[in-house]
C-alpha positions as CSV (number, residue, x, y, z in Angstrom):
1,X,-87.9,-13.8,36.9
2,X,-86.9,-17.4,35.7
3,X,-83.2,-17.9,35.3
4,X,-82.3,-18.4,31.2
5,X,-81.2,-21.6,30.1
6,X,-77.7,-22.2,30.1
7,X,-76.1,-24.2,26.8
8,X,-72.4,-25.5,26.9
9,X,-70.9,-26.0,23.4
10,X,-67.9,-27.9,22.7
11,X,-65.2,-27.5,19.7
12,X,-65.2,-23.9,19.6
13,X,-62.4,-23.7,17.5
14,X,-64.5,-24.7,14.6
15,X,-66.0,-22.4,12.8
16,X,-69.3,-25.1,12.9
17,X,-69.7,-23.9,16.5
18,X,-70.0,-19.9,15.7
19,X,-73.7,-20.3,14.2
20,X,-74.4,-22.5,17.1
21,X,-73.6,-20.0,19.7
22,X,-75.1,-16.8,17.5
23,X,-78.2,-18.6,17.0
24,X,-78.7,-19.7,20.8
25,X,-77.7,-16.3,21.7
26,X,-80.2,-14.2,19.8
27,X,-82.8,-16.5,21.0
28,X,-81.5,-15.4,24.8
29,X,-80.1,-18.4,25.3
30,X,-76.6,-18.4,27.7
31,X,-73.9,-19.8,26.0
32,X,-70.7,-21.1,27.5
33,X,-68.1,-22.2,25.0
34,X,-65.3,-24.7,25.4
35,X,-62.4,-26.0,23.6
36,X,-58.4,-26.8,23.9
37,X,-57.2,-23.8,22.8
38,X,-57.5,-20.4,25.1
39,X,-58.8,-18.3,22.2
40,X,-60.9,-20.0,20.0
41,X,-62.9,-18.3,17.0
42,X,-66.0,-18.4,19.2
43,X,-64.6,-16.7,21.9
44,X,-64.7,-13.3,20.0
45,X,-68.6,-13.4,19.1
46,X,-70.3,-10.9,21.7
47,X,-73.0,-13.7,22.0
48,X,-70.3,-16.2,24.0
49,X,-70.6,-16.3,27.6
50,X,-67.8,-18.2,29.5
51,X,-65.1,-20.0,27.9
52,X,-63.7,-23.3,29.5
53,X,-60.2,-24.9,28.5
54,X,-60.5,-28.9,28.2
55,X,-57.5,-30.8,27.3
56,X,-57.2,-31.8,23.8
57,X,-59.9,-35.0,23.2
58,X,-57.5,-36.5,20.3
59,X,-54.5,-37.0,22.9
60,X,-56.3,-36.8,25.8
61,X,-59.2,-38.6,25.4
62,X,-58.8,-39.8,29.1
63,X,-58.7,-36.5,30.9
64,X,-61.2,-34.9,28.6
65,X,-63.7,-37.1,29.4
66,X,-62.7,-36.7,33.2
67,X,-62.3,-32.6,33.2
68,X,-66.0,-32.7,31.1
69,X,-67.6,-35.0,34.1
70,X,-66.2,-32.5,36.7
71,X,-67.3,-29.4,35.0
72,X,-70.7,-30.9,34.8
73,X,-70.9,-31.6,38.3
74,X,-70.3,-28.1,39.1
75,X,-71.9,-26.0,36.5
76,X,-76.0,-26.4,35.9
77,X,-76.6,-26.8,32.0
78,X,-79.8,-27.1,30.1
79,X,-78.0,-29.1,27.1
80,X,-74.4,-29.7,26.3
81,X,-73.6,-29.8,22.3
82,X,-70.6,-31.3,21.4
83,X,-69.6,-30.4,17.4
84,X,-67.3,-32.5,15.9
85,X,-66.8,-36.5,16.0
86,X,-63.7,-35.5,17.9
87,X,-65.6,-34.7,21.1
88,X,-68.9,-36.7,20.2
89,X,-66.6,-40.3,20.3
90,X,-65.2,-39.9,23.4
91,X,-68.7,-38.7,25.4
92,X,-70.8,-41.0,23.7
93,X,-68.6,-43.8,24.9
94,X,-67.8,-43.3,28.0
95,X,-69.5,-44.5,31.1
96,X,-68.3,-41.4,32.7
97,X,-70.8,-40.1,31.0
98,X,-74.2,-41.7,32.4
99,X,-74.9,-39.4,35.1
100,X,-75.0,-36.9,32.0
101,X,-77.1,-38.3,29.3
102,X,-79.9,-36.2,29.1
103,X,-78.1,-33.0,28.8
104,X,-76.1,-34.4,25.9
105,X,-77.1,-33.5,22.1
106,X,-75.8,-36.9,21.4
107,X,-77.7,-39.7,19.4
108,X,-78.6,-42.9,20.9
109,X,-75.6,-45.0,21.0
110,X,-76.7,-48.1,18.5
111,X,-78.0,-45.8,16.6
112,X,-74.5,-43.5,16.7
113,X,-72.3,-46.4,16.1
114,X,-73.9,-47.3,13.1
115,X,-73.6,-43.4,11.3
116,X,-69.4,-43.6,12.5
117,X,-68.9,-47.0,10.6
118,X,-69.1,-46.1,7.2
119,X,-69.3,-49.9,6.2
120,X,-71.9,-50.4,8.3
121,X,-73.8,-47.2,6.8
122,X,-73.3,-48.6,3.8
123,X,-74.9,-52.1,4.8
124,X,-77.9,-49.8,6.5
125,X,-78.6,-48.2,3.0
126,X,-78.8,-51.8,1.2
127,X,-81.6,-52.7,4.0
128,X,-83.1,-49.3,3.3
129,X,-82.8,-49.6,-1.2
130,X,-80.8,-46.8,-0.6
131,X,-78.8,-46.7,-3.6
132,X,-74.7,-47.0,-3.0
133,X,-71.4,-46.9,-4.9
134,X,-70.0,-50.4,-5.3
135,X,-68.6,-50.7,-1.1
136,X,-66.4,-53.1,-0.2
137,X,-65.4,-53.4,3.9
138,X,-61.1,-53.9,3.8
139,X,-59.7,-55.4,7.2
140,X,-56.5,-57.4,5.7
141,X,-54.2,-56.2,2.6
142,X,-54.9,-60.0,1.3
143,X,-58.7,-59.3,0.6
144,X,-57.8,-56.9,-2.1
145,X,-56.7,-59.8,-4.0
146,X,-59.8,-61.0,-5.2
147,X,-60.5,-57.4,-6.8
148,X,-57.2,-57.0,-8.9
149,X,-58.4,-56.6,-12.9
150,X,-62.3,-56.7,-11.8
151,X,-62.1,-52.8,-10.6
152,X,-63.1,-49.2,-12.7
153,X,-60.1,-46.8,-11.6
154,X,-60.1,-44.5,-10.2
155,X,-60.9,-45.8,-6.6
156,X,-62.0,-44.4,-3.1
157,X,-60.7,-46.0,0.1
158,X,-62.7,-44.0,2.7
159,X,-61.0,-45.0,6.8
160,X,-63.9,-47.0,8.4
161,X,-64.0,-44.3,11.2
162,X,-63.2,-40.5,10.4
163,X,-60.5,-40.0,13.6
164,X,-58.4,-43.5,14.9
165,X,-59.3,-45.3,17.3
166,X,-56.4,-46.3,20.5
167,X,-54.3,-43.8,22.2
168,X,-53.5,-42.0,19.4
169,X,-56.1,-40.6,17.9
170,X,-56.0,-38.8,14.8
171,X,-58.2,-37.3,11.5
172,X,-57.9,-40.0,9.2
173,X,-58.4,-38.3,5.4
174,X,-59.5,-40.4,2.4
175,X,-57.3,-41.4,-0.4
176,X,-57.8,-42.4,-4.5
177,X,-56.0,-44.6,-6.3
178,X,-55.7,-45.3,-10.2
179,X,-54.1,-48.7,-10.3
180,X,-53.4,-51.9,-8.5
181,X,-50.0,-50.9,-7.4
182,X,-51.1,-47.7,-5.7
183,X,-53.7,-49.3,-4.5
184,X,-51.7,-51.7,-2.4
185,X,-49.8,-49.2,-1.4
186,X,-51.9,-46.5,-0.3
187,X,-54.6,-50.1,1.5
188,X,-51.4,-50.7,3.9
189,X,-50.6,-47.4,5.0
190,X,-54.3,-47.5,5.9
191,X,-54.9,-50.6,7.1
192,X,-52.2,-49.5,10.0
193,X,-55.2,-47.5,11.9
194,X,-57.9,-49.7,11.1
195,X,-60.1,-51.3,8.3
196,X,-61.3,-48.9,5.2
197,X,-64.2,-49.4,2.8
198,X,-63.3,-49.5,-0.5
199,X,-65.4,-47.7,-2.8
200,X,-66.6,-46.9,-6.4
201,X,-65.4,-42.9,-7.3
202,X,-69.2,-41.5,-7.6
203,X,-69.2,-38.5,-9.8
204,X,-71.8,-35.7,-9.6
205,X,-73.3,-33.2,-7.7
206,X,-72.5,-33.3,-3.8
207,X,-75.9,-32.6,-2.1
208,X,-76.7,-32.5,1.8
209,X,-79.8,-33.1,3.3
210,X,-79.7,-31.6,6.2
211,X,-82.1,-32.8,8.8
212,X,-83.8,-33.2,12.5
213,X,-85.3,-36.1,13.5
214,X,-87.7,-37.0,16.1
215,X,-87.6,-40.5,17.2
216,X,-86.8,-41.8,13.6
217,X,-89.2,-39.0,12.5
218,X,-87.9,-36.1,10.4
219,X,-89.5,-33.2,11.3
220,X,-88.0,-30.6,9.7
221,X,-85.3,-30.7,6.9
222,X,-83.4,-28.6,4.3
223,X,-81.1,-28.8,1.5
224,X,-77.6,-27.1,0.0
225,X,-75.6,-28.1,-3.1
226,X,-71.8,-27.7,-3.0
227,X,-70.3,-25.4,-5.3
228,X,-66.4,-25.4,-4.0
229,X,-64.9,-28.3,-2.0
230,X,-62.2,-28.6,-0.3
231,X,-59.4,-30.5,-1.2
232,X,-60.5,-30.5,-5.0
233,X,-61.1,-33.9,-5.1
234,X,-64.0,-34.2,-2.7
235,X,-64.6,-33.1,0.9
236,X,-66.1,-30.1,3.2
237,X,-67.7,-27.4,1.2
238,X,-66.1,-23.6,1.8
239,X,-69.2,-22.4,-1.0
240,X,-72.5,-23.7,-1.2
241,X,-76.2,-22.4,-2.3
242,X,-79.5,-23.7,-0.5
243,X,-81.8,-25.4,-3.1
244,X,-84.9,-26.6,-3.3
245,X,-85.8,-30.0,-1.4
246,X,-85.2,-32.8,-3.7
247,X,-88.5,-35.2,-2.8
248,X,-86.3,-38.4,-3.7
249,X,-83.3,-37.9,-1.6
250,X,-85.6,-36.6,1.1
251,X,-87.3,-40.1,0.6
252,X,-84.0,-42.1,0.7
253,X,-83.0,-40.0,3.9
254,X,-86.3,-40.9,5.4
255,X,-85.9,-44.6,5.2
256,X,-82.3,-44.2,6.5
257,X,-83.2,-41.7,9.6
258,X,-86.0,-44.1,10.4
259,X,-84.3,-47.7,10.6
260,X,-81.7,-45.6,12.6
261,X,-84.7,-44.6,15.0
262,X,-82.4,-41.3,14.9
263,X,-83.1,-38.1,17.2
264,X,-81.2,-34.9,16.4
265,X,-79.8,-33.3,14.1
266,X,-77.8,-34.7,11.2
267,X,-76.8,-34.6,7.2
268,X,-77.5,-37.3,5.0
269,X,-75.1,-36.7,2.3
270,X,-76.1,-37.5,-1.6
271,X,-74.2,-37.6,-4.9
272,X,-76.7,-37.1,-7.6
273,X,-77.0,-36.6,-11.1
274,X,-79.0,-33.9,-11.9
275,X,-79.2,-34.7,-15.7
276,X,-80.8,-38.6,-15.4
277,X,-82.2,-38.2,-11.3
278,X,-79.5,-40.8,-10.6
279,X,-78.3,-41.1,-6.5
280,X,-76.0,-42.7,-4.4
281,X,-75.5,-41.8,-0.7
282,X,-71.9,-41.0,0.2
283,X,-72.1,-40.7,4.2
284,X,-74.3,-39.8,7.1
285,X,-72.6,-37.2,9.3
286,X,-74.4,-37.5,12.9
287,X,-73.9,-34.1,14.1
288,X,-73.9,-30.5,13.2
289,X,-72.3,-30.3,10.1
290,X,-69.7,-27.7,8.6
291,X,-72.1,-25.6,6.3
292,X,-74.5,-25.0,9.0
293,X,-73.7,-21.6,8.6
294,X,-75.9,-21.6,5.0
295,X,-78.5,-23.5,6.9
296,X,-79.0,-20.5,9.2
297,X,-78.5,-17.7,6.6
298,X,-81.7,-19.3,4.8
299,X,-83.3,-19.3,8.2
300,X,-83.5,-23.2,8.5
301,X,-82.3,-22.3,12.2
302,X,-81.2,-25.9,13.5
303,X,-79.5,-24.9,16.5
304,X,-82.8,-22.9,17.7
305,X,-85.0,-26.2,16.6
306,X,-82.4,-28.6,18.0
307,X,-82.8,-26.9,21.7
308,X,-86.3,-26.6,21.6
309,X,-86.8,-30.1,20.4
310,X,-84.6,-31.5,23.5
311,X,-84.8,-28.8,25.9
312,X,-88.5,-28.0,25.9
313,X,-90.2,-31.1,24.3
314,X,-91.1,-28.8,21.0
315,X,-91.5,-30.0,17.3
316,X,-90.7,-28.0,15.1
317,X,-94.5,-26.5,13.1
318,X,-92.5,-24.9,10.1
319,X,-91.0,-26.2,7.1
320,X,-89.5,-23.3,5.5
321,X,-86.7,-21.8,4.1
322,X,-84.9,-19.7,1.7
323,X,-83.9,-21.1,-1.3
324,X,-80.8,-19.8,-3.3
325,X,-78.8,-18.4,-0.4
326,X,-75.1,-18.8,-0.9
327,X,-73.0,-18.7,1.9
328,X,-68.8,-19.0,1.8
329,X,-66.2,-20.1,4.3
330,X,-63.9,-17.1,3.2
331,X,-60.3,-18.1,4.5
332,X,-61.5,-21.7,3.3
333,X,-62.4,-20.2,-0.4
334,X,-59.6,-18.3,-0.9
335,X,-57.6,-21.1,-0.3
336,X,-59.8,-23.1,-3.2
337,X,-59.4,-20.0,-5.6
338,X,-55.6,-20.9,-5.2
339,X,-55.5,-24.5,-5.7
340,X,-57.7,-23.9,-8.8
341,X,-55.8,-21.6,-10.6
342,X,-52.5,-23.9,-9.9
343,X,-54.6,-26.6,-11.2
344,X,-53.2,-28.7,-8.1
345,X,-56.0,-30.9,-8.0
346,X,-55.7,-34.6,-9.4
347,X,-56.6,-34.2,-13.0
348,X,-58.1,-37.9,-13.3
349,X,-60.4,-36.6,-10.5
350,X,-60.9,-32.8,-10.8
351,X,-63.4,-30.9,-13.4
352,X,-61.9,-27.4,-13.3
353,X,-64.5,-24.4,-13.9
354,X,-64.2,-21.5,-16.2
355,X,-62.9,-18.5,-15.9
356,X,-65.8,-17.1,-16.6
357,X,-67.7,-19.3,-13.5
358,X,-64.7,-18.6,-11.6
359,X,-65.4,-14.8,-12.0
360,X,-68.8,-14.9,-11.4
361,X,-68.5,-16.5,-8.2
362,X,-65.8,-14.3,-7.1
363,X,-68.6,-11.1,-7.9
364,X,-71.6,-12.8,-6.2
365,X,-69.5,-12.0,-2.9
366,X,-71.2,-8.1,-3.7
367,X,-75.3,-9.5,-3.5
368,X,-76.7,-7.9,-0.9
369,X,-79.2,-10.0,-0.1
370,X,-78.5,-13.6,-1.4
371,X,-74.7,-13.9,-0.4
372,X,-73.7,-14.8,3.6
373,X,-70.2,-15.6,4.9
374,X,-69.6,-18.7,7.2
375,X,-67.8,-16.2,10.3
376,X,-68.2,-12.7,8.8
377,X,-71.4,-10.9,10.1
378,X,-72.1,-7.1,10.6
379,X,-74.1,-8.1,13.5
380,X,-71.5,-10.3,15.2
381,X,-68.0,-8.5,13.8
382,X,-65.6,-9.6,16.0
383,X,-65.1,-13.5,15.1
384,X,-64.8,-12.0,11.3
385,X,-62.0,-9.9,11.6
386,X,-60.0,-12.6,13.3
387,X,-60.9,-15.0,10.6
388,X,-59.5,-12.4,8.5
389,X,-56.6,-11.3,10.2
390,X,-55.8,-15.0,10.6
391,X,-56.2,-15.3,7.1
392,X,-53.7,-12.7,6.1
393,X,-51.4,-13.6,8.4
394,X,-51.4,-17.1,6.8
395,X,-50.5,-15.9,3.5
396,X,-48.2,-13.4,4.7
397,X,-46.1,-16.2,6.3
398,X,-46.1,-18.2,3.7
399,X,-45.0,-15.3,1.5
400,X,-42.5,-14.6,3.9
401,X,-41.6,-18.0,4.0
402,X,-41.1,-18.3,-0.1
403,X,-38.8,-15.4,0.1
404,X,-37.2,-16.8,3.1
405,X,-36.9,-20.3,1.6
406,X,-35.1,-19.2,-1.8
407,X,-32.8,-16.8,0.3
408,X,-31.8,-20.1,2.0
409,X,-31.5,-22.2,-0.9
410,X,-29.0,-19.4,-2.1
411,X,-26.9,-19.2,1.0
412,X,-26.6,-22.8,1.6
413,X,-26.2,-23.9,-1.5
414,X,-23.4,-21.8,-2.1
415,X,-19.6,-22.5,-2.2
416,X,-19.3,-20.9,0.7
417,X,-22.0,-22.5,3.1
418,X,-20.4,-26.1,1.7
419,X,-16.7,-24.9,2.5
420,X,-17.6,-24.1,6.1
421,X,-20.2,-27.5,6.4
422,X,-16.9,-29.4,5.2
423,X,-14.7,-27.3,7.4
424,X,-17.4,-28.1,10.4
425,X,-17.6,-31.9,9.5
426,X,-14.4,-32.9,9.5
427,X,-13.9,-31.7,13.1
428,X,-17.5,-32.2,14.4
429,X,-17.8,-34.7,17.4
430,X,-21.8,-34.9,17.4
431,X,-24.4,-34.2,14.7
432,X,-28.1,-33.4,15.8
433,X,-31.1,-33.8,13.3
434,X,-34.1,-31.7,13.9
435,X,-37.8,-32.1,12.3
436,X,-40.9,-31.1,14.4
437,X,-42.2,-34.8,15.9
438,X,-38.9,-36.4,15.6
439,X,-41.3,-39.8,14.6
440,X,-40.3,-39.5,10.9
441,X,-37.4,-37.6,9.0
442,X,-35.0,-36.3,11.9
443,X,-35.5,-40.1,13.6
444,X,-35.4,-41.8,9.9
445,X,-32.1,-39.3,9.1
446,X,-30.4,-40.4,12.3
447,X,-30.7,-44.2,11.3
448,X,-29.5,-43.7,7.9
449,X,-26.1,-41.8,9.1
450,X,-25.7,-44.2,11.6
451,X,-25.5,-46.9,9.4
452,X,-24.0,-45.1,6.4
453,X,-21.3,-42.8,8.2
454,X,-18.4,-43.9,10.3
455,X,-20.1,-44.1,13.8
456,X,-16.5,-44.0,15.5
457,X,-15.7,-40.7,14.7
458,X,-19.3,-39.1,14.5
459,X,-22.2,-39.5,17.0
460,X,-25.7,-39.1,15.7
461,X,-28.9,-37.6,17.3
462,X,-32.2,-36.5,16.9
463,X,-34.7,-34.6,18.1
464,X,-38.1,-32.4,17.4
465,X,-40.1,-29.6,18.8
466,X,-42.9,-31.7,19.5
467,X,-43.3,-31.2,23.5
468,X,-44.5,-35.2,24.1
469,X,-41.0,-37.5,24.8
470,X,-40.6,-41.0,23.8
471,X,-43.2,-41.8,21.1
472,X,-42.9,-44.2,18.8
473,X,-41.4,-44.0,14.8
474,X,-44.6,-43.4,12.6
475,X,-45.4,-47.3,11.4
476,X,-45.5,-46.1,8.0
477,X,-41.9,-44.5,8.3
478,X,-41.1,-48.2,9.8
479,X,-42.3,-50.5,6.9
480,X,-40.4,-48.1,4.3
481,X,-37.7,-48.4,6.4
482,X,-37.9,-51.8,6.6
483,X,-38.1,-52.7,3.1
484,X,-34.9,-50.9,2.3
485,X,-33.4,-52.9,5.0
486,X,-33.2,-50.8,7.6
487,X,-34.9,-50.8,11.4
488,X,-36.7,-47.6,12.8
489,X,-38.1,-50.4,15.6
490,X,-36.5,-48.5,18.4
491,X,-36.7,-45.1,17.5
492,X,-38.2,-43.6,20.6
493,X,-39.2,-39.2,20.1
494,X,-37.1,-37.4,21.7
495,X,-37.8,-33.0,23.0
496,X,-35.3,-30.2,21.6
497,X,-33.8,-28.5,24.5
498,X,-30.7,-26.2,24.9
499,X,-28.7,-29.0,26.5
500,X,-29.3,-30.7,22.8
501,X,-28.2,-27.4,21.1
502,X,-25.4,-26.9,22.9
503,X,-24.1,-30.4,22.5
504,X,-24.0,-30.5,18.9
505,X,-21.3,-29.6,16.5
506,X,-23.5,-30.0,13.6
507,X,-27.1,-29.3,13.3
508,X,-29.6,-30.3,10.2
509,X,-33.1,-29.4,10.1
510,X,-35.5,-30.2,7.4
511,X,-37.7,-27.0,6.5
512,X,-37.0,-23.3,6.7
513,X,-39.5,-22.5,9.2
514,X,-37.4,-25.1,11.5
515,X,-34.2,-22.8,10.7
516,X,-35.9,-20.0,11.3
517,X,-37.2,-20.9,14.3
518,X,-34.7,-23.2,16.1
519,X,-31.9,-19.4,15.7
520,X,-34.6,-17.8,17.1
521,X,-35.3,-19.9,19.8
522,X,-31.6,-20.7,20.1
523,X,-29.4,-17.6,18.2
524,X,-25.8,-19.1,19.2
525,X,-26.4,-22.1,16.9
526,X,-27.1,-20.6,14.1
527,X,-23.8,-20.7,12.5
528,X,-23.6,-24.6,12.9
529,X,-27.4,-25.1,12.1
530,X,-27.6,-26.6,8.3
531,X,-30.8,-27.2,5.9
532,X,-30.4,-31.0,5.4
533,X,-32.4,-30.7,2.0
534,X,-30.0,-28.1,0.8
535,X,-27.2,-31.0,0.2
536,X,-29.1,-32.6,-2.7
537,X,-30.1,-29.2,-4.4
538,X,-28.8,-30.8,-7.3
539,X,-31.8,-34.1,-7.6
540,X,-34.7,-32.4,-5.3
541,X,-35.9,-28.2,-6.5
542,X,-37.3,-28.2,-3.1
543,X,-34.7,-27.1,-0.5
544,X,-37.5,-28.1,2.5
545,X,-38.0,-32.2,3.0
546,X,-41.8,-32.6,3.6
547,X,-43.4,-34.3,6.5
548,X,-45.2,-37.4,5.3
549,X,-47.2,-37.4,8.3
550,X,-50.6,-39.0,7.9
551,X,-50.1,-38.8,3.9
552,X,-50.4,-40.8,1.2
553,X,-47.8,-44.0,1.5
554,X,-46.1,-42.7,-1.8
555,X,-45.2,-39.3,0.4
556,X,-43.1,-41.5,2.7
557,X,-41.0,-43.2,0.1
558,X,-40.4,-39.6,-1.6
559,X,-39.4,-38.5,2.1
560,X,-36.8,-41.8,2.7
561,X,-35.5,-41.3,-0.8
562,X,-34.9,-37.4,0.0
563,X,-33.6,-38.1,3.4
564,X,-31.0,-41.2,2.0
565,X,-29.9,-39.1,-0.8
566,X,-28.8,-36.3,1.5
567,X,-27.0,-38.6,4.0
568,X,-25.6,-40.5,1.0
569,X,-23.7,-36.9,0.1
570,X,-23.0,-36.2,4.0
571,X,-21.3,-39.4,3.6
572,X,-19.5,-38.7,1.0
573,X,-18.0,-35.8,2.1
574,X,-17.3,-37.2,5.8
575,X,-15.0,-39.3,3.4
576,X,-13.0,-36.5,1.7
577,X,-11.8,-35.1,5.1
């Protein structure tokens, strides 16, 4: 008896690589999974095989690539998917790589580079009559010039590239502005990790054409309409429906797949108004795509047609589906059913539903026939109930959290906590700040005191639980600094350890959880260990100081004005002893 075919899929954290590996396995298809965590979400479906630790392809793009060439050496695969742009980049672009080529689901590379530059999408669409918001490619702050009073707020500046390019690779997220002056602002916190397209806010439906090509040739293709997104303003979908195929987006998709001479899978995402048949395209994602659960539930099985397509040389003879199939990222939706009903979404950007709608798509949950969950299956259990015990832990943390926060607000802002932090100051030697990275508050918090407290008497430090040593200060962190005349330059990350702990007189950390966890991880500090927030309880309601990390540029000025208000105050009582 012939062997099976063996399939290796990547990213199985993701709940996007759960349908993958439940639709390969049903068709008898081995599946080996792999990822940088030891207990991914995919791990727990019965239809995964072997699971294989890689290190982290967003810091470790280098030995990801190397471990991925060795393991292919080794172990005999009929086709190697990876999931998200995080693995795709890397692989795609790596010479390492050639040896492997045909077992990777991976477009050609021309082809690819154009679907990851979203300026360069853009230009393909114009060659194609593809219809477009107004799209403007940003390299240099200066070039904004020439569109101050000429622009329609609000505004989308979408990152060229979806993760950083470099060493330090990250998720890059969009950002809206509503004026010039945020505008500028938000452009050179951008601009820091590459050039951003600047783009017209498209309002309307978000449709996906979901799709696999043969050559340029789509042969088979389907189609879901959003219903919740996450965040509010625009972005993956945690509930959607399948719908009919639209015959002029399927057009506008077929002039875009072909000039890319694409093969595989990917989703040509639409805006479109359903009232006056108006479109603009918004993206083409070149891989499997996050509500490719919906796509299976409706039986448009892509991860079956995908295989047979580059595995055995077979085009797909069927163009069926089910239409009006809903399908719902649960721990995702939930999350979306809160932010709606604290109405935390951007009001300039965000049409809130009824309560009525909100109801009835609450109650669809019970269809038995029409409504499908993204992880939870009967047939598969497993991966469900650790979505949902992940989920409930979430929420029972942050619960605990809550209560734990406004029990510390209470103790440290009380007469007492301040009589022993002014007892403690006046004799302390060495003061340690604590944030998790140590690139932004604890770092920016240790340059403030320095310059703003008498260094004779007091030494300053700083430190995170971040386990990576000597990284740079965040460049955003840096130019805020800078323009309130102050240098971050030098700041170099430095690891929390016990000889830290033990050397400080005086420790502030910036959040509960860090509280909570630095006496647990270090129980004889906890009567020295301060909330830093909780000295400007009287300006800020907040007792934790957020991390602006990878926000907006305005989050990093509310962090240095947070940060500089509370070492104004540990100032002035340094002075009073």
């Amino acid at each position: 008896m012939k062997d099976p075919h063996r399939v290796l899929v990547l990213d199985a954290d993701f709940v996007s690589c759960l349908p993958i590996v439940r639709s390969l396995g049903r068709r008898g298809i081995v599946c080996d999974i792999a990822s940088p965590h030891s207990a991914p979400i995919a791990r727990y479906s019965r239809y995964a095989n072997k699971h294989w630790q890689y290190p982290d392809p967003l810091t470790q793009g280098a030995a990801f690539v190397d471990y991925l060439a060795e393991h292919l050496s080794k172990v005999s695969y009929s086709l190697v998917i990876p999931v998200t742009e995080r693995t795709l980049v890397p692989l795609a672009r790596s010479p390492k790589m050639a040896p492997f080529a045909d077992l990777l689901a991976i477009a050609p590379r021309n082809s690819l580079n154009k679907v990851l530059d979203k300026a360069e999408t853009m230009a393909l669409a114009r060659q194609c009559d593809v219809p477009t918001p107004f799209s403007y490619p940003i390299a240099r702050a200066e070039e904004l010039s020439e569109f101050v009073g000429e622009l329609e707020y609000p505004v989308v500046l979408k990152p060229a590239h979806s993760i950083s390019g470099g060493d330090d690779r990250r998720p890059l997220n969009v950002a809206y502005a509503h004026d010039d002056g945020e505008l500028f602002k938000l452009a050179r916190s951008m601009l820091d990790h590459g050039p951003f397209l600047l783009q017209q806010y498209a309002q309307g439906v978000g449709a996906g054409i979901e799709l696999l090509a043969n050559h340029g040739e789509i042969v088979y293709a389907f189609q879901h309409e959003r219903l919740h997104e996450l965040p509010l303003t625009g972005g993956g979908s945690c509930y959607r429906k399948s719908v009919a195929i639209n015959p002029v987006l399927l057009a506008a998709a077929r002039r875009l797949i072909k000039a890319l001479d694409w093969h595989g899978v990917a989703m040509v995402e639409f805006k479109w108004n359903p009232a006056t048949g108006e479109y603009w395209l918004m993206e083409i994602n070149g891989r499997f795509w996050g509500s490719l659960p919906l796509a299976c539930a409706a039986g448009a099985d892509f991860p079956v047609k995908l295989f047979d397509l580059l595995v055995l040389n077979q085009v797909p003879t069927d163009s069926n589906y089910r239409e009006h199939v809903y399908c719902r990222k649960l721990s995702a939706d939930v999350y979306w059913y809160e932010q709606v009903l604290r109405r935390s979404g951007d009001p300039k950007l965000v049409a809130y539903p009824s309560a009525r709608q909100l109801l009835l798509d609450a109650l669809f949950i019970l269809h038995p026939t029409r409504h499908f969950f993204d992880v939870q299956q009967w047939r598969d259990p497993l991966p469900g109930l650790m979505d949902f015990v992940e989920l409930l832990n979430g929420y029972l943390q942050r619960i605990r959290g809550i209560v734990g926060d406004k029990y510390l607000l209470k103790r440290h802002g009380s007469t007492g906590m301040r009589t022993a932090l002014t007892r403690k100051l006046g004799q302390a030697k060495t003061v340690l700040f604590v944030c998790y990275g140590n690139i932004n508050r604890s770092a920016l918090a240790q340059v403030l005191a320095e310059n703003g407290v008498n260094p004779s008497k007091i030494r300053f430090d700083s430190a995170g639980f971040h386990p990576e040593d000597n990284r740079p200060a965040d460049p955003n962190m840096i130019k805020v600094a800078r323009s309130h005349g102050f240098d971050m330059t030098g700041c170099r990350s430095k690891r929390l350890d016990k000889l830290k702990v033990d050397s400080a007189d005086i420790i502030f950390v910036m959040e509960g959880q860090q509280y909570r966890r630095l006496v647990s991880e270090y129980p004889e500090a906890k009567d020295r260990t301060f909330l830093l927030g909780s000295l400007t309880k009287q300006q800020f309601s907040d007792i934790d100081i957020a991390d602006p990390y990878n926000q907006a540029m305005s989050e990093y000025e509310n962090c240095f004005n947070r940060i500089q208000h509370a070492i104004n105050e540990l100032s002035r009582i340094h002075r009073t002893k």
